[in-house]
Gaussian input, Z-matrix of N, CA and C with variables (Angstrom, degrees):
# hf/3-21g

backbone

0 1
 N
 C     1     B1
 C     2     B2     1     A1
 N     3     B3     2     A2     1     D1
 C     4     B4     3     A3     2     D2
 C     5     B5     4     A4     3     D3
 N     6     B6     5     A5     4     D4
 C     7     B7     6     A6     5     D5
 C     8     B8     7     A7     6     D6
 N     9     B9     8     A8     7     D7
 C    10    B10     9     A9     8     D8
 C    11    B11    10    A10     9     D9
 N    12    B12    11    A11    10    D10
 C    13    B13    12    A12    11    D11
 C    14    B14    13    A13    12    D12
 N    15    B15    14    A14    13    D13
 C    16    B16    15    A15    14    D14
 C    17    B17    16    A16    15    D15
 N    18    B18    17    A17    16    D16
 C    19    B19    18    A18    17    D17
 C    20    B20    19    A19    18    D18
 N    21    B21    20    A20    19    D19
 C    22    B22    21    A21    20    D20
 C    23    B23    22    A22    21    D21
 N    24    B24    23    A23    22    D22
 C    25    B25    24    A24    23    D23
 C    26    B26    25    A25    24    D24
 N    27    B27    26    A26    25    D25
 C    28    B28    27    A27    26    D26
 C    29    B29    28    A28    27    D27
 N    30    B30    29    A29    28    D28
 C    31    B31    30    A30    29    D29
 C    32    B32    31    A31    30    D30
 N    33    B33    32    A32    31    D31
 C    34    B34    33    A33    32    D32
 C    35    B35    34    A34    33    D33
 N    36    B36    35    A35    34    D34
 C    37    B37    36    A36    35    D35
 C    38    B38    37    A37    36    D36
 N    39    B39    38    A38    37    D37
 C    40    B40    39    A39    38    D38
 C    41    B41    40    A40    39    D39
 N    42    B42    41    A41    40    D40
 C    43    B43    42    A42    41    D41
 C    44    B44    43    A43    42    D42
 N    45    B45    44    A44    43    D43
 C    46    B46    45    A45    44    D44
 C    47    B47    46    A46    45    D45
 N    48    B48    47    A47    46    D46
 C    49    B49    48    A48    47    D47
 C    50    B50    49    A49    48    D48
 N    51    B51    50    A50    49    D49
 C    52    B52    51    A51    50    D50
 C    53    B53    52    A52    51    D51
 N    54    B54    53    A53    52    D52
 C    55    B55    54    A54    53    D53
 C    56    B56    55    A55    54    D54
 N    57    B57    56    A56    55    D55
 C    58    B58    57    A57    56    D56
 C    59    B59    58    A58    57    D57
 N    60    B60    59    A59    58    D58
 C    61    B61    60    A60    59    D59
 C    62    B62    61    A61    60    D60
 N    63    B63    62    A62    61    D61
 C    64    B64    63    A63    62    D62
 C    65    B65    64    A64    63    D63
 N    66    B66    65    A65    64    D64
 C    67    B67    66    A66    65    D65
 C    68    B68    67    A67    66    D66
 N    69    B69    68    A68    67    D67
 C    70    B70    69    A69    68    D68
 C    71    B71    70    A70    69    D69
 N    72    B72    71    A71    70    D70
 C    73    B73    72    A72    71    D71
 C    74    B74    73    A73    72    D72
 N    75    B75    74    A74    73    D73
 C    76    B76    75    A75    74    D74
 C    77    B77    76    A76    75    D75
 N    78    B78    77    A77    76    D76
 C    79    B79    78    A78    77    D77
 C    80    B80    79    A79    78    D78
 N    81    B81    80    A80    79    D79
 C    82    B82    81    A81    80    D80
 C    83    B83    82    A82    81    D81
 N    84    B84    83    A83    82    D82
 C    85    B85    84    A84    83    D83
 C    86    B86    85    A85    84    D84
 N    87    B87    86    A86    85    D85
 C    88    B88    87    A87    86    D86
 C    89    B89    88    A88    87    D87
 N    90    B90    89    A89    88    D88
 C    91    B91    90    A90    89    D89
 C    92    B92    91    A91    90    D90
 N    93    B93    92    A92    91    D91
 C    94    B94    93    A93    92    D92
 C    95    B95    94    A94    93    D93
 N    96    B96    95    A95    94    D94
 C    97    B97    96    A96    95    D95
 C    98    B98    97    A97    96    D96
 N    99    B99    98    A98    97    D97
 C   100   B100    99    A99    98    D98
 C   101   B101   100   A100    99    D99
 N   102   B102   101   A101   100   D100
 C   103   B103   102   A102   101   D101
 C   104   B104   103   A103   102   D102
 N   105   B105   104   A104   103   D103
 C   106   B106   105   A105   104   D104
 C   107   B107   106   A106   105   D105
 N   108   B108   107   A107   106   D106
 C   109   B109   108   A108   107   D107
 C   110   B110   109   A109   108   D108
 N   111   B111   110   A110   109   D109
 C   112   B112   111   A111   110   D110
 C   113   B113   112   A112   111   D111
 N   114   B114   113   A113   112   D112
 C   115   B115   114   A114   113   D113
 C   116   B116   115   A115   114   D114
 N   117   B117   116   A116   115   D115
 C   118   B118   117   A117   116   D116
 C   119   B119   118   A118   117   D117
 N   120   B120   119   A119   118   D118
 C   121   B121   120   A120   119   D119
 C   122   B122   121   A121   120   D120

   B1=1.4432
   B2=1.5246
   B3=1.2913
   B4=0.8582
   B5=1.4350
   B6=1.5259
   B7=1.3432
   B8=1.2880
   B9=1.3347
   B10=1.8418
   B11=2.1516
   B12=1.0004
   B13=1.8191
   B14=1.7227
   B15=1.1939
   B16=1.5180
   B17=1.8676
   B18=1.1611
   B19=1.1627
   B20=1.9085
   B21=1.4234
   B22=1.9028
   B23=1.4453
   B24=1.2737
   B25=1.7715
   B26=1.4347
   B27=1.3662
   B28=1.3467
   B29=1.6645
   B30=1.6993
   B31=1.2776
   B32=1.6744
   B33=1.7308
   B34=1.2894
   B35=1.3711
   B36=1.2255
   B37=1.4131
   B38=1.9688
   B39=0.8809
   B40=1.8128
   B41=1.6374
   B42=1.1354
   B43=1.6588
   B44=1.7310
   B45=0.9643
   B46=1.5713
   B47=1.6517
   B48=1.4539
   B49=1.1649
   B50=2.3612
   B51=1.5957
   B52=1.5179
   B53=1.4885
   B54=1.0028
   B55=1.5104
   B56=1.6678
   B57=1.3234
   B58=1.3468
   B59=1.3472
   B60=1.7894
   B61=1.3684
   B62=1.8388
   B63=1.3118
   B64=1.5037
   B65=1.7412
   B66=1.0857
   B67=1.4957
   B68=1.3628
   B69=1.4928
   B70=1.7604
   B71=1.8327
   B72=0.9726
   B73=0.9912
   B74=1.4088
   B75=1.4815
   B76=1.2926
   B77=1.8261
   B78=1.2894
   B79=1.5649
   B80=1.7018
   B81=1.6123
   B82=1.4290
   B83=2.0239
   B84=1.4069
   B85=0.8771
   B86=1.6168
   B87=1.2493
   B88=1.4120
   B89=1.4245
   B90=1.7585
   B91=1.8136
   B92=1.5093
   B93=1.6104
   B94=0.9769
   B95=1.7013
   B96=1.3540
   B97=1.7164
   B98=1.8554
   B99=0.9978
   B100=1.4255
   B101=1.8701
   B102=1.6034
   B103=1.7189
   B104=1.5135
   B105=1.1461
   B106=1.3650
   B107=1.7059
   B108=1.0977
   B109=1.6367
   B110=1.1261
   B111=1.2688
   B112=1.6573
   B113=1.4874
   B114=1.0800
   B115=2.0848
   B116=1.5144
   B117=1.5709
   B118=1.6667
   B119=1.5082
   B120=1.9857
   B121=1.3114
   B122=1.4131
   A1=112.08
   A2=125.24
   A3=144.22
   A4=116.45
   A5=132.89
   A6=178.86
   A7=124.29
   A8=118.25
   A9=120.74
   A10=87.08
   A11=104.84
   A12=121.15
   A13=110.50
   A14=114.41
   A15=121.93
   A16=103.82
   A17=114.48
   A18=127.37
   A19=109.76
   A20=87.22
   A21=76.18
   A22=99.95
   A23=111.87
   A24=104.04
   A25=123.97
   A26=103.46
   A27=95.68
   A28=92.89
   A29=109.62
   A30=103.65
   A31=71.28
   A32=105.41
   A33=121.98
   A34=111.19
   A35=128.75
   A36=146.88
   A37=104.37
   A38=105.67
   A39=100.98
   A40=106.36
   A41=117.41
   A42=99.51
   A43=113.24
   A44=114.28
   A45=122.09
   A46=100.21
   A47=110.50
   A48=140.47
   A49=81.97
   A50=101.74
   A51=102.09
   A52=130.72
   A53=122.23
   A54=129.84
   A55=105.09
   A56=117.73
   A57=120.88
   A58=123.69
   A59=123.20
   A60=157.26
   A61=78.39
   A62=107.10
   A63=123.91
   A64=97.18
   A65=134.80
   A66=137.57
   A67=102.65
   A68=113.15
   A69=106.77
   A70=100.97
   A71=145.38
   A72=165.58
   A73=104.20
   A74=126.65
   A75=119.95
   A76=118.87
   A77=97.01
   A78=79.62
   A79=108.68
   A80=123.90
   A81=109.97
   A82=86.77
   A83=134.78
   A84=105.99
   A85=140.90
   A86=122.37
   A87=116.83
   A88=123.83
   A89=79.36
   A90=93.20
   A91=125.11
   A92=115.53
   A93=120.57
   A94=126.77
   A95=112.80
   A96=106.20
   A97=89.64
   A98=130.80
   A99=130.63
   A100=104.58
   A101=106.12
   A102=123.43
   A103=109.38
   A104=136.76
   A105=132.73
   A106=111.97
   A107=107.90
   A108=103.25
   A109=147.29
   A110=108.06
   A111=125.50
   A112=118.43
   A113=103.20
   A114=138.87
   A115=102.41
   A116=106.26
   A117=126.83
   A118=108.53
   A119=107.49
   A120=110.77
   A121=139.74
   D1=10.25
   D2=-170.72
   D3=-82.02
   D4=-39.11
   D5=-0.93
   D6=101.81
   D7=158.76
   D8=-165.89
   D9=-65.44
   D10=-175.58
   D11=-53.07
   D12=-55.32
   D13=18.12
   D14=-168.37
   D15=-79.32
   D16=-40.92
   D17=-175.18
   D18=-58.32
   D19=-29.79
   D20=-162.61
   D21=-85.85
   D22=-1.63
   D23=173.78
   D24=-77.45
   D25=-20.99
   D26=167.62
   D27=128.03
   D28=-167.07
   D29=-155.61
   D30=-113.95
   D31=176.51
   D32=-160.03
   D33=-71.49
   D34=-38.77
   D35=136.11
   D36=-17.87
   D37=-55.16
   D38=176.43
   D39=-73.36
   D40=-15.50
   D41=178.08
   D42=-122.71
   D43=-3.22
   D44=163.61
   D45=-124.48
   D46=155.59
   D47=-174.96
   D48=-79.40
   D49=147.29
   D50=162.84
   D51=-42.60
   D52=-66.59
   D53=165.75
   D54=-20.80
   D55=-90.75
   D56=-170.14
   D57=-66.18
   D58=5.49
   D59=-147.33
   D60=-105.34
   D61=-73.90
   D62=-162.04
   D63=-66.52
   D64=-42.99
   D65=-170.54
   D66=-72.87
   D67=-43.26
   D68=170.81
   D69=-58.29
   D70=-74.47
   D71=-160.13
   D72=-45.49
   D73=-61.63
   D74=164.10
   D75=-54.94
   D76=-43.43
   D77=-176.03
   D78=-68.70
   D79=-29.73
   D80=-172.78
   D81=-64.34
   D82=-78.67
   D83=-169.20
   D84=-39.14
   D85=-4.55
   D86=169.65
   D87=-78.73
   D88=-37.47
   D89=173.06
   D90=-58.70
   D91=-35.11
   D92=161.92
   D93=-84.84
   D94=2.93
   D95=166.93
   D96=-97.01
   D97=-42.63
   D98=-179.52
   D99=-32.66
   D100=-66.21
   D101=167.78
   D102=-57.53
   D103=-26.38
   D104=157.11
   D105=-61.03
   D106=-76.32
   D107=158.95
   D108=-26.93
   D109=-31.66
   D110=172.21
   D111=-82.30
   D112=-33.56
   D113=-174.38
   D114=-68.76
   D115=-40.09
   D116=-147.29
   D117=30.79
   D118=50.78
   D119=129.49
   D120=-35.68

C-alpha cells in the first residue's frame, strides 16, 4: 500500500479521521509481531 495508486491518496491520516488512523495501525502492527512470533523472527 505503499505504491501507485495507493500512494497518491494521501497518507492514512488523510483518509481516516486520527482515532481510527491509530487503531488501524495498532492492529496491522500486532498482526505483524503475531508473524514475527510464528517465524521466531
Amino acid at each position: 500500500m505503499q505504491e501507485e495508486p495507493f500512494k497518491n491518496i494521501g497518507s492514512i491520516i488523510d483518509i481516516f479521521d486520527t482515532e481510527n488512523a491509530l487503531k488501524i495501525v495498532s492492529i496491522i502492527d500486532n498482526i505483524n509481531k503475531n508473524a514475527e512470533d510464528i517465524i521466531g523472527a
